[in-house]
C-alpha positions in Angstrom: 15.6 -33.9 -2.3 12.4 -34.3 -0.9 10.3 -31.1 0.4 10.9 -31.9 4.0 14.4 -33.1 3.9 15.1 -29.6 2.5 12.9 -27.7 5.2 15.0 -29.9 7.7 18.7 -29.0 6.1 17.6 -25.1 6.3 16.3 -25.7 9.8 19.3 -26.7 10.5 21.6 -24.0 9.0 20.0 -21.4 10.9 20.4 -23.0 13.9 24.1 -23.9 12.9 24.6 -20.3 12.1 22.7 -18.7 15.3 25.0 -21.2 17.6 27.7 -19.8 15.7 26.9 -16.1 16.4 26.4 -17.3 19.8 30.0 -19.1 20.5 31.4 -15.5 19.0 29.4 -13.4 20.9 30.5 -15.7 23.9 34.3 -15.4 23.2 34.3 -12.2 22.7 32.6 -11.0 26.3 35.0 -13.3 27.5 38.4 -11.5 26.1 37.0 -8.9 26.7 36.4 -9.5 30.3 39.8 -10.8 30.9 41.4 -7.7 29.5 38.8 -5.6 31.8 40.2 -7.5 34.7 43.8 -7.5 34.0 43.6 -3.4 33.6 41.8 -3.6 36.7 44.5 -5.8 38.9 47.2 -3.7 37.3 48.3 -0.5 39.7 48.1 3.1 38.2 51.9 3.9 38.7 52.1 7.7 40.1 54.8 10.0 40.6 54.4 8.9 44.3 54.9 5.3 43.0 58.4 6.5 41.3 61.2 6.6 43.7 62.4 10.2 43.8 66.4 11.1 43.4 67.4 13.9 46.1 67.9 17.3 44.9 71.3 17.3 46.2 72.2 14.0 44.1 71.3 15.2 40.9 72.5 18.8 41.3 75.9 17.7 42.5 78.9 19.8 41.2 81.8 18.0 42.8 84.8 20.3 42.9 87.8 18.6 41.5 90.6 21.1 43.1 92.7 19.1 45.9 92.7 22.0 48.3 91.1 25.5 48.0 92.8 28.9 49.9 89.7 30.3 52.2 91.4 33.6 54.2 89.6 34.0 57.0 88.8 37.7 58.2 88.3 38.8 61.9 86.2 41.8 63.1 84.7 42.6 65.9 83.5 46.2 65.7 82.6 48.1 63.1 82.4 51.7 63.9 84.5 54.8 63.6 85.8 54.9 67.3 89.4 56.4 68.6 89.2 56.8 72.5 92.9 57.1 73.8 91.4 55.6 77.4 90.4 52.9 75.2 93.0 51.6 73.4 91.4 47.8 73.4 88.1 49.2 72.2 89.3 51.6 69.4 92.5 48.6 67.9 89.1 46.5 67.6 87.2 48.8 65.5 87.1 48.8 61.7 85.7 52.7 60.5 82.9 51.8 58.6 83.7 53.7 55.2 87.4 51.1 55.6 84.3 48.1 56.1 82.5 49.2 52.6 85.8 49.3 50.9 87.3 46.2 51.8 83.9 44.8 50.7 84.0 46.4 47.5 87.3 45.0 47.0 86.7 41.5 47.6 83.7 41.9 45.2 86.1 43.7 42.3 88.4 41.1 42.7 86.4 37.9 42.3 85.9 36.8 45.8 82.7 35.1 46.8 81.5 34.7 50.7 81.1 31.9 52.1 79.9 30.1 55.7 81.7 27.3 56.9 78.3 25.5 56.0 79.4 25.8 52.6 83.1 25.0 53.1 82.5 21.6 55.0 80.7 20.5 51.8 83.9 20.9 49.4 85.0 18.6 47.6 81.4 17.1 47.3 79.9 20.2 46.5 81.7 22.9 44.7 83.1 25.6 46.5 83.5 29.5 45.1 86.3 30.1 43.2 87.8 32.7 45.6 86.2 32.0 48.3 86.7 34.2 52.0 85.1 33.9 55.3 84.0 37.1 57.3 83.5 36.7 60.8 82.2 38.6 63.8 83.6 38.2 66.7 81.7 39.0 70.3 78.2 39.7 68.9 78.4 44.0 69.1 75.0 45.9 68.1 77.6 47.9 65.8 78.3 44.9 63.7 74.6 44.4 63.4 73.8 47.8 62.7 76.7 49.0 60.4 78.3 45.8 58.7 75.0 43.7 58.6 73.3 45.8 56.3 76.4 46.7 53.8 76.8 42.5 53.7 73.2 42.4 52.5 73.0 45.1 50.2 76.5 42.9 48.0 74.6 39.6 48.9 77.2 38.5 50.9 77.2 36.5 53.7 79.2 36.4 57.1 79.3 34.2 60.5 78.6 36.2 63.4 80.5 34.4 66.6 78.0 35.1 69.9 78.1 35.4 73.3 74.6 33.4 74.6 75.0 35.4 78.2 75.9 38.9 76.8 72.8 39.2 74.3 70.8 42.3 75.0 73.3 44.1 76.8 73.9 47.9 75.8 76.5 47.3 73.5 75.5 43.8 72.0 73.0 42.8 69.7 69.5 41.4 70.9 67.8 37.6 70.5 65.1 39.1 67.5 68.7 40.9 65.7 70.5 37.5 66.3 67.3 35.2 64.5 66.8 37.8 62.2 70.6 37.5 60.5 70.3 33.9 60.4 66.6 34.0 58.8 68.5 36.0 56.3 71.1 33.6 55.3 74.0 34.7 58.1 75.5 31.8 59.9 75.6 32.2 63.7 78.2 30.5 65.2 78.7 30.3 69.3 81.6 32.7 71.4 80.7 30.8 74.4 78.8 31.8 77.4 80.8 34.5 79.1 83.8 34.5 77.4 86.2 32.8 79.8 89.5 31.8 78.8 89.0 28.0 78.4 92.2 26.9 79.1 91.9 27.5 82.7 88.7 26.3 83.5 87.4 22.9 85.0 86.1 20.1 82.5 83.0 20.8 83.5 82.9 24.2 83.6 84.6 24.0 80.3 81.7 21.8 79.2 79.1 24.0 80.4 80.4 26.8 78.2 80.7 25.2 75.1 77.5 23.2 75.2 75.1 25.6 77.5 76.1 28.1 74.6 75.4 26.2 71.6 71.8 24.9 73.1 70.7 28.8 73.9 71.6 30.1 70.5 70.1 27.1 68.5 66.6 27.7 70.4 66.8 31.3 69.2 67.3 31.0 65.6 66.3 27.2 65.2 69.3 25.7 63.4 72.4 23.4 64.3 75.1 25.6 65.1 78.2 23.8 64.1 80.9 26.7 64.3 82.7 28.2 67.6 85.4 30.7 68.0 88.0 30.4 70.9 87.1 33.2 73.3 90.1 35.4 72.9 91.7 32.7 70.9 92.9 30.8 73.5 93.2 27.0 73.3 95.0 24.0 73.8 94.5 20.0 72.6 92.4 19.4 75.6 89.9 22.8 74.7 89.9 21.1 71.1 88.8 17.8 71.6 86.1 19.4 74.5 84.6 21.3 71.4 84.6 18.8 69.4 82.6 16.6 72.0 80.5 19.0 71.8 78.9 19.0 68.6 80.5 22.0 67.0 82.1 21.1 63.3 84.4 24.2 62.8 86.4 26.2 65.7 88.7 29.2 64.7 91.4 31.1 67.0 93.1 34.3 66.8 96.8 33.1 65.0 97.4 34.4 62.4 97.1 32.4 58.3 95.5 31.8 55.6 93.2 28.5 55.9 92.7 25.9 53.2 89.9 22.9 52.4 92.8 20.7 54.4 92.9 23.0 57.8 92.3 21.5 61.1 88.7 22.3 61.2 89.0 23.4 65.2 92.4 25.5 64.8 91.5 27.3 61.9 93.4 30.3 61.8 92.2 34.0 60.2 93.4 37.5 59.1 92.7 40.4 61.7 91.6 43.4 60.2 92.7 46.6 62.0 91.7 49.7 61.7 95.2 51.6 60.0 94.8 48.3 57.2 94.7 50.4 53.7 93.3 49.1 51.2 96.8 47.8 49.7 96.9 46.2 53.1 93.9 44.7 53.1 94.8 43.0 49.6 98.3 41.8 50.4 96.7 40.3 53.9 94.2 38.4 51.5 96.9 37.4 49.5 99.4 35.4 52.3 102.2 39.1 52.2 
């Protein structure tokens, strides 16, 4: 091979090799650049971007029993008080030192409080095994003052029944008392306005009552209320379905029972406590005796 034919062959070897380097160079910027842009065009997935399972859903504890025994308890004052003019006022009152034992009692013997917030969730969510109402009937600055603070100290809970147009009279409990039990867990359930006997009153007056009632107490402590106790217990079908209409979930009168998961949620019946109950009393009036 002649001088120049090999000059020519290296010539073109280099050249062979440098378009070469340049086709690699070229497909690799290229992959490159296509892997750039599909990064690019593909979304960072947050945990906004991941659609969230309620709370309630995965925490639910479904309670399997068919029906659950809830004794209801009525008070309405809770203060040592025996006036012989006043026989209504002192049959009403629990002493207070009875009040802290019949706590301790339902505390020794398993028995957890509940609202009726928590019972109108069974069977979806679990209910306490021994589960009992307290309620407070009329809204007195006693129950406030003596039975509130005994209920907090056991981290219990109660429902305190009031009556919108009595609130700041001598004997009854205040607006600030009434939004400072349900800021601190207490349900507050509505007694009406005046306390009428609803069975004798117009359907509109009737309707006034139960609904004026409900709207003055909610703006107070800024929750639904969904429970209402017959004023004096008295009520009838047509009282029923009127509170019902009105928004309330639960009603409870003044006969006497034990309720269950399967009660008529507006004749709900509950236990009076008196103030003679002893302590074995107390227990066999838990217990259906």
């Amino acid at each position: 091979m002649t001088q120049a034919k090999k000059t020519t062959t290296k010539k073109l070897l280099v050249a062979a090799g440098i378009f070469i380097v340049i086709i690699g160079i070229t497909i690799y910027l290229v992959t490159n650049k296509i892997k750039a842009d599909q990064v690019e065009s593909t979304p960072v997935i947050t945990t906004d971007d991941i659609e969230t399972v309620p709370a309630s859903t995965l925490q639910s504890n479904p309670d399997s029993r068919a029906e659950v025994s809830v004794p209801i308890l009525m008070y309405h004052h809770i203060r040592n008080y025996n006036d012989p003019n006043d026989t209504i006022g002192t049959n009403l009152s629990v002493p207070l030192e009875n009040f802290d034992a019949q706590i301790k009692y339902l505390k020794d013997n398993g028995y957890s409080t509940v609202t009726f917030s928590d019972l109108l969730e069974f069977p979806t969510k679990k209910l306490a095994e021994k589960p009992v109402v307290i309620t407070f009937d009329d809204g007195y600055s006693d129950a406030y003052a003596n039975a509130y603070p005994e209920l907090r100290t056991n981290n219990d809970v109660a429902v305190f029944y009031i009556i919108s147009g009595f609130l700041g009279r001598a004997d009854t409990i205040t607006a600030s008392q009434v939004k400072e039990m349900s800021d601190n867990g207490m349900e507050i359930g509505s007694h009406t306005i005046d306390h009428p006997d609803l069975t004798t009153l117009s359907a509109t007056k009737m309707e006034s009552e139960l609904v004026q009632s409900k709207t003055a107490i909610e703006a107070i402590i800024g929750k639904s209320i969904i429970s209402f106790c017959y004023p004096s217990g008295k009520n009838n079908s047509i009282v029923d379905a009127a509170t019902k209409n009105a928004g309330y979930l639960t009603a409870t009168t003044t006969v006497s029972g034990i309720s269950t998961t399967s009660s008529d949620k507006f004749t709900l019946p509950r236990i009076r406590i008196t103030p003679s109950d002893s302590l074995t009393t107390f227990a066999n009036k838990l217990a259906g005796k």
